[in-house]
C-alpha positions, 0 to 999 in steps of 0.5 A: 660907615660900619661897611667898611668891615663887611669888606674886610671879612669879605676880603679876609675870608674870601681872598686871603684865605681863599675859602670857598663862599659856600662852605659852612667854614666860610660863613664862619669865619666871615662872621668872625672877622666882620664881628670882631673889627666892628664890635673892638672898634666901636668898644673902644671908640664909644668908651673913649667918648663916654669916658671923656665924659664920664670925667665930667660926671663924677659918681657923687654928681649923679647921686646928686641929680637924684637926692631930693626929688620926689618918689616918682621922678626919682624912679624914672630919674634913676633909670635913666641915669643908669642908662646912660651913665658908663658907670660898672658893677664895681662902681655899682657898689659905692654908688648904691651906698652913697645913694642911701647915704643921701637918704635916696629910698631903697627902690629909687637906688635899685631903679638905677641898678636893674637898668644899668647893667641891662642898657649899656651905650656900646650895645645900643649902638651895636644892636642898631647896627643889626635889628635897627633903631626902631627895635634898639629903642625898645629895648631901651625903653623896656631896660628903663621901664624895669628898672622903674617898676622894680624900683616901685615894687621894692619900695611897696613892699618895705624891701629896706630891711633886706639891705645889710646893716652896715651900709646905713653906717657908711658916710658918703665921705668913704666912697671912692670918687674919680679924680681928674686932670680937669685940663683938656689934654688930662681928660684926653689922656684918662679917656684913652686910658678908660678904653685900653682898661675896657677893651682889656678887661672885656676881650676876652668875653667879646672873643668867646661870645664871636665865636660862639656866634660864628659857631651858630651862624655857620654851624647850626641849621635853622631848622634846630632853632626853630624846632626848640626856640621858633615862634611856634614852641610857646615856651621859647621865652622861658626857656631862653631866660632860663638857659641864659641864667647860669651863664655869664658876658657883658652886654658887648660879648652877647651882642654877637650871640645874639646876632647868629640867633637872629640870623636863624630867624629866631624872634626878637623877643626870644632872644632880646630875653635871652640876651637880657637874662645872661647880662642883668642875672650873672652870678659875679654881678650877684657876688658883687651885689651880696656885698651890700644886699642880704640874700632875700633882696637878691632872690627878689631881685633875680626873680623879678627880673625873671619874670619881668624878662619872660613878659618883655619876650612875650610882648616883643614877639607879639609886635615884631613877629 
């Protein structure tokens, strides 16, 4: 299905603007256009979907698939629901103070915050598109699986006290919930709103995050990459992670970024830890976060998730390169 905008690049860049196929121009643009009808198009479809959904599963249901499970299954219970719950940083926020409401341990609720800015359904979908299913499920897997060692590791290390004060004062009474016409047509209707709201908010990252990519994809020798960020430089991943610290897309915007280093046969594993640390370690998401954690939680937070990334990089070029 998804050749359909192979052919529209292909007629766009080769027929109506006439560019030769040779030029590095031509490679450019091509990428552009391919990238963007695709990645708009599954945007919206795929929040539309997750939307319609999403008015089924209001914040305090999930807060209820949680509470009262025991410490281990809450962990992965909490993982996997930040996996596929459509839910952003500015849900994260009241979700993670109900969750403490509910007497849901520090740890359990953080397995939901590391995973749900990591594993996001419109980049599942788009990153099978270019590395594969196989690929796409390890990431996946791994999104999940940080999500449920940092989650034990904060609760180990007694980490609660580095929440700030007042979120323990909070009733769950005062957490925003989403209100919806429950008919058909009404779910419909918030559904579509969802995905013009989305596509709104992000389009301009996805446009930056195409054209950088289309940047590096006509631009950009191979030769470049590989000397600086190859499988032969044994410090790519924590370059890459470091590189990818300071700045700032959501999962969709780096998707393309991503594609153009692979297409310049960068490992896997180098830029899945690169793609992972610009997402999950963004200073707005931080700014959002410092609302309700104190800055020893969230220098932990970071730092884990460093690392964690590093080693993700690490193990991913060894079973993919």
């Amino acid at each position: 299905m998804l050749e359909i905008f192979t052919r529209l690049a292909d007629w766009a860049t080769y027929d109506a603007l006439a560019l030769d196929r040779a030029t590095k121009l031509a490679d450019a643009t091509h990428f552009f256009i391919e990238d963007t009808t695709k990645i708009f198009f599954l945007l919206f479809v795929i929040v539309f979907v997750m939307a319609f959904f999403r008015s089924m599963l209001a914040p305090e249901k999930v807060r209820g698939y949680i509470e009262g499970k025991s410490r281990g299954i809450g962990y992965g219970l909490a993982a996997l629901l930040g996996a596929v719950t459509p839910f952003c940083s500015c849900s994260s926020v009241p979700l993670f103070i109900g969750f403490l409401e509910a007497g849901i341990p520090v740890g359990v609720t953080m397995a939901f915050l590391i995973t749900s800015p990591m594993v996001n359904q419109v980049a599942v979908v788009i990153l099978a598109s270019i590395v594969g299913w196989q690929m796409t499920g390890v990431y996946v897997a791994t999104g999940i699986g940080l999500g449920i060692v940092g989650g034990f590791v904060i609760d180990r290390l007694h980490m609660e006290r580095y929440v700030e004060d007042y979120v323990w004062k909070i009733r769950m009474g005062e957490v925003a919930q989403i209100e919806v016409d429950e008919s058909l047509r009404g779910r419909v209707r918030y559904a579509w709103d969802q995905a013009n709201e989305m596509v709104r908010r992000v389009w301009l990252y996805i446009i930056v995050g195409i054209g950088i990519g289309a940047g590096l994809h006509g631009y950009v020798p191979a030769a470049f990459f590989a000397e600086y960020a190859g499988a032969d430089n044994p410090l790519a991943v924590p370059f890459a992670v470091l590189v990818g610290l300071p700045l700032y897309s959501n999962i969709t915007g780096i998707i393309p970024v991503a594609e153009a280093l692979l297409a310049k046969s960068l490992p896997i594993g180098t830029v899945i830890a690169f793609m992972m640390s610009v997402v999950a370690i963004s200073p707005p998401e931080f700014i959002i976060l410092r609302k309700v954690l104190k800055p020893q939680m969230l220098v932990f937070f970071a730092t884990f998730l460093s690392i964690a990334f590093v080693l993700v990089g690490y193990l991913l070029n060894a079973l993919f390169t």
